[in-house]
N, C-alpha and C positions, 0 to 999 in steps of 0.2 A: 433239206427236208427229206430227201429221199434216202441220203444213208442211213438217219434216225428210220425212219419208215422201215427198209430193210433190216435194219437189227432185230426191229419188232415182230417181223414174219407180217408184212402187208406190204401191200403193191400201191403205189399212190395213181389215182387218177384224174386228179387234179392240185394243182400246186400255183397259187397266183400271188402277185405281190405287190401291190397298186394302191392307190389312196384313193380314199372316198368324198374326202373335198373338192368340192369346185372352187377352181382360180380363173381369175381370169388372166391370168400372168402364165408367160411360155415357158420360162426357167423357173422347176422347180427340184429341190431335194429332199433327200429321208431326212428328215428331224423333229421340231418343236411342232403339234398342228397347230392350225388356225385360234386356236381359243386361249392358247399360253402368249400369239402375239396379237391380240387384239389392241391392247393400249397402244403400240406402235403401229399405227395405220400411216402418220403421216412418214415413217422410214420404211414401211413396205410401199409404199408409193417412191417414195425416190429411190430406191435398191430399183424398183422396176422398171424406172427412167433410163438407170446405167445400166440394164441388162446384168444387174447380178442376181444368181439364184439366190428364190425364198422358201425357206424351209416349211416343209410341211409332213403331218404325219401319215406314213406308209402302213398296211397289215400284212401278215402274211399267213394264208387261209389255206389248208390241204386238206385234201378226202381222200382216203385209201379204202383199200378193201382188204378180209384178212384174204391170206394164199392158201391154200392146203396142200 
């Protein structure tokens, strides 16, 4: 994000990239969120048993300023 930002003539000052679901599971990654695996409750319960990560979805939010 910051080289796009730079090309554009703005200075970023904030850049974050974090998911807004709550799990209650440790291991998680960037992919499907929560609502494409809802039908699968009872394999995200066992994926969580064997500590594999569960995909969920991430954003990715920046605010720049222009430069002059």
């Amino acid at each position: 994000m910051k080289a796009l930002y730079e090309e554009a003539g703005l200075k970023v000052d904030l850049c974050k990239f974090e998911t807004l679901e709550t799990y209650r599971h440790t291991r998680i990654m960037p992919g499907v969120g929560a609502l494409k695996n809802e039908s699968g409750n009872l394999k995200s319960l066992i994926k969580n048993i064997i500590g594999w990560p569960l995909t969920c979805s991430f954003d990715t939010i920046a605010i720049g300023t222009k430069t002059e």
